[in-house]
C-alpha positions as CSV (number, residue, x, y, z in Angstrom):
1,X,-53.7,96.5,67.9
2,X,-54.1,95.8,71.5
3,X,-54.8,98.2,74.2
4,X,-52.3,98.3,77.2
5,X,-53.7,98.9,80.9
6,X,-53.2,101.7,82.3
7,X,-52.6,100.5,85.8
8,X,-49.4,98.5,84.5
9,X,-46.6,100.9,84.6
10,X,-44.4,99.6,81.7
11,X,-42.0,101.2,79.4
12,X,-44.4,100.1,76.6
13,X,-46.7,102.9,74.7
14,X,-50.4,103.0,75.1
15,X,-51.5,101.0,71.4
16,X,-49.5,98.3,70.3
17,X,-49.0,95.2,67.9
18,X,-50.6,92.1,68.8
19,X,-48.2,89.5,70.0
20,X,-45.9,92.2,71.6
21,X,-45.6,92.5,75.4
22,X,-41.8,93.2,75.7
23,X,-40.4,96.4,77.8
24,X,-39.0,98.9,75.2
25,X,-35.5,99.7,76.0
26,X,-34.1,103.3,76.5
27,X,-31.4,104.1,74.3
28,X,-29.6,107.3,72.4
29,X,-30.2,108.0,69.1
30,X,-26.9,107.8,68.7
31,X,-26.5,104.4,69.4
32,X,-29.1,103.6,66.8
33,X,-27.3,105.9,63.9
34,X,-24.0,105.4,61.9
35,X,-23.3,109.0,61.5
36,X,-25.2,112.0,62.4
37,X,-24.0,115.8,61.0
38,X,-24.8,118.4,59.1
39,X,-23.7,120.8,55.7
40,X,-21.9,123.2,54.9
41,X,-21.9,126.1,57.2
42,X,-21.0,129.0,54.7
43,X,-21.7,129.8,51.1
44,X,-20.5,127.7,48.2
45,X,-19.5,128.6,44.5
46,X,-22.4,128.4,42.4
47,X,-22.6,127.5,39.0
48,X,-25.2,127.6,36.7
49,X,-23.3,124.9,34.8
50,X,-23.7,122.7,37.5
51,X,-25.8,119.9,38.3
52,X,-26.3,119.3,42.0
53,X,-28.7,121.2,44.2
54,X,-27.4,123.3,47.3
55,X,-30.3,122.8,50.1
56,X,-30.9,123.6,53.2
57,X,-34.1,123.1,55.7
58,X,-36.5,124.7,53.5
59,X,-36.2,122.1,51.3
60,X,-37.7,119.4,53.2
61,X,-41.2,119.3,52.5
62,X,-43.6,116.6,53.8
63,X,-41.2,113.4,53.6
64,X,-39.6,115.1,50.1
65,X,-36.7,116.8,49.0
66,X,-38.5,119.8,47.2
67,X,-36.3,121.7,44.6
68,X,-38.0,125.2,43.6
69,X,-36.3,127.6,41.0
70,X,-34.9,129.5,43.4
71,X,-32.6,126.6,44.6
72,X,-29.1,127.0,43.3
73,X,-26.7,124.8,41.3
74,X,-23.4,123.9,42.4
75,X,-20.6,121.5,41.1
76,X,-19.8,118.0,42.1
77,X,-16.2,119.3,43.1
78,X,-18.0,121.1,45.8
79,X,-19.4,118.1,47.5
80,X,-18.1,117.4,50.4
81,X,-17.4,113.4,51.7
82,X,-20.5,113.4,53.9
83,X,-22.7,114.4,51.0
84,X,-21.2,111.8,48.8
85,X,-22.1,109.1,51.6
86,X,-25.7,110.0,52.2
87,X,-27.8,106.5,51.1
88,X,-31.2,105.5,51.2
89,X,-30.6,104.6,55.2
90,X,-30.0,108.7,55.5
91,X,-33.0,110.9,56.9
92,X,-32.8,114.3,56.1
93,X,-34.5,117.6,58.9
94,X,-33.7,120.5,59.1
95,X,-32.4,122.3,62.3
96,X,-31.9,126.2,62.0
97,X,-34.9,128.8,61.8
98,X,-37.5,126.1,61.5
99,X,-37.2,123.2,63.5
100,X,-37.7,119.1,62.8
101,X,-38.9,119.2,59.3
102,X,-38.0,115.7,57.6
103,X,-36.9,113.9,54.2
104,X,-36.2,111.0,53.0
105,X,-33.1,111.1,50.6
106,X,-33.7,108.7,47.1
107,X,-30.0,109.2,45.6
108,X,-30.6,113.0,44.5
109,X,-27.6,115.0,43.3
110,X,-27.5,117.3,46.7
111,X,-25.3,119.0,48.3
112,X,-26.0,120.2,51.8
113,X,-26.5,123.6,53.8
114,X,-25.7,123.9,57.3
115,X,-29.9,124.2,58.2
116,X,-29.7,120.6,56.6
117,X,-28.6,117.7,59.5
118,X,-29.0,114.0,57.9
119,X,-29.1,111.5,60.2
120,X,-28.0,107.7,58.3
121,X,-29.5,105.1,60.7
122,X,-27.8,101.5,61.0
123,X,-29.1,100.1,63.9
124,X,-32.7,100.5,63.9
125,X,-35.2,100.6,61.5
126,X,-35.3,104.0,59.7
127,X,-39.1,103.9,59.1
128,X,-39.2,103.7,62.9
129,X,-37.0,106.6,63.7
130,X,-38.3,109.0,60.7
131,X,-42.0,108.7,62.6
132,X,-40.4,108.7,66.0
133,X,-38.9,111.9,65.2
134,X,-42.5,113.5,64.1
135,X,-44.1,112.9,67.8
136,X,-44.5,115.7,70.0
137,X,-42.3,114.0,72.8
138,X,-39.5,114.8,70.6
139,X,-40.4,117.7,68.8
140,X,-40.7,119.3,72.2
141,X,-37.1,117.9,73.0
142,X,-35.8,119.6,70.3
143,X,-37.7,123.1,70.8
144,X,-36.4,122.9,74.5
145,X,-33.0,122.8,73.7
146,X,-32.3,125.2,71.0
147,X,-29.4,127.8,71.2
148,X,-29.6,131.5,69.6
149,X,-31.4,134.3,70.0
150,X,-32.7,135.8,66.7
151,X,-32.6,132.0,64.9
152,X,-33.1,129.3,66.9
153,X,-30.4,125.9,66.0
154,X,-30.8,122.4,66.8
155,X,-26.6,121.4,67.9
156,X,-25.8,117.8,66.6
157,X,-24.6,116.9,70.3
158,X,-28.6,117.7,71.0
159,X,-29.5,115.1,68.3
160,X,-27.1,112.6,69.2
161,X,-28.5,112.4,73.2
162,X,-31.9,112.2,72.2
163,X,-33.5,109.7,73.9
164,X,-35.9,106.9,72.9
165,X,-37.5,104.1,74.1
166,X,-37.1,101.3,71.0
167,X,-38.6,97.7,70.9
168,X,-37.2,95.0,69.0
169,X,-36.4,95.0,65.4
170,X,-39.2,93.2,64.1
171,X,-41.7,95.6,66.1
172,X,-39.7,99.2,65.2
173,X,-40.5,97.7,61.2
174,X,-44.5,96.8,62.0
175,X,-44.6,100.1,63.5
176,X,-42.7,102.2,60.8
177,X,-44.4,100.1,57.7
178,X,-47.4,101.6,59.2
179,X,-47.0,104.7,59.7
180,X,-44.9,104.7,56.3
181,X,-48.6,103.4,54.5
182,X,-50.3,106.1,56.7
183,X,-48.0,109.0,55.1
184,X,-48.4,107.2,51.5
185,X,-52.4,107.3,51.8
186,X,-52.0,111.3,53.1
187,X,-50.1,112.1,50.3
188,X,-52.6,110.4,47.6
189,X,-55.7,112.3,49.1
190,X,-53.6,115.7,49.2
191,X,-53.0,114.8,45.3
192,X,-56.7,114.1,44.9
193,X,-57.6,117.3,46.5
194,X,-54.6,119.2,44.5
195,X,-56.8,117.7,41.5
196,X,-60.2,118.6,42.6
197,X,-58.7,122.5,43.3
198,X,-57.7,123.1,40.2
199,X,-60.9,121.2,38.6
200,X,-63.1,124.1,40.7
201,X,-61.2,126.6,39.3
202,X,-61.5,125.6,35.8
203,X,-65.2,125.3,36.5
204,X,-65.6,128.7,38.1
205,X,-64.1,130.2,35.0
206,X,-66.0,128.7,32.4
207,X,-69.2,128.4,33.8
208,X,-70.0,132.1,34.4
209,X,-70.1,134.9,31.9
210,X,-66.8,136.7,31.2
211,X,-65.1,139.6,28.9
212,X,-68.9,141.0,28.0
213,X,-70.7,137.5,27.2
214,X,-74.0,136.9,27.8
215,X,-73.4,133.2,28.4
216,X,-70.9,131.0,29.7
217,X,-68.7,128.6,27.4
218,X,-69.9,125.8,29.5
């Protein structure tokens, strides 16, 4: 990557690609997007017969949809049209009570609460936009124009007028497929260190006298 002067005031960011030297244009989010909304903005009929999950913002975890037993089932029937056209172009965050957490969605059987906004991206390249949308330009966007009082909401109109400053296609995809391998390297050390946890704790109980022994059973 090559370092930008400082003294040449262009809409360009600090570190970039080699062989790039084009202004970034300022655009909407909006423009870049085919649809963005959010779920359903009530309670559904749950079923324990059926087999899609009702989630809201606490269910995007670190890149991942995350289903915990306490998320409930619900029936296809309730799905609405939106939920039904989410793809692999669809970003998921979450916009009431906590603010900006992100997903991808990978074809899971969801249906969605109203903390749940998904954002399907058309125009520009979704790797891009899903680590755009984790910089503290925007994030401070976001917490700047929340409405509420007790819990703070993200409104869609909010979303849609974000704005960005995007380069062209072929730079938006070296920049997300890099911060895409970044996230995929986090996420293998935080499995290796999962793994290492648990190993310590297997150690620490078998490597020390319990229940009246005099010796350890390693």
């Amino acid at each position: 990557m090559a370092k930008i002067d400082d003294s040449v005031k262009k809409k360009v960011p600090e570190l970039r690609f080699k062989g790039f030297t084009d202004d970034w244009e300022e655009r909407k989010l909006s423009e870049g997007t085919s649809k963005i909304g959010d779920g359903l903005h009530g309670t559904p009929n749950y079923s324990d017969n059926g087999d899609v999950f009702f989630i809201n913002g606490n269910n995007l975890v670190n890149g991942k949809i995350v289903i915990t037993k306490e998320t409930k089932l619900v029936t296809e029937s309730n799905q609405s049209k939106d939920d039904k056209l989410l793809n692999m172009d669809t970003i998921l965050m979450s916009i009431n009570g906590t603010i900006g957490n992100l997903a991808w969605y990978n074809n899971e059987r969801v249906m969605l609460g109203k903390s749940a906004a998904y954002l399907t991206v058309s125009n520009f390249d979704k790797k891009f936009i899903f680590s755009y949308l984790q910089t503290s330009t925007i994030k401070n966007y976001f917490l700047n124009n929340l409405t509420g009082t007790t819990i703070k909401n993200l409104g869609l109109k909010t979303i849609r007028d974000t704005t960005l400053f995007v380069p062209t296609l072929e730079e938006q995809q070296k920049i997300g497929s890099f911060f895409k391998q970044l996230d995929e390297t986090i996420a293998l050390h935080q499995r290796k260190l999962d793994l290492l946890k648990e190993q310590k704790k297997g150690y620490l109980q078998k490597m020390f006298p319990k229940n009246g022994a005099k010796v350890p059973e390693l």
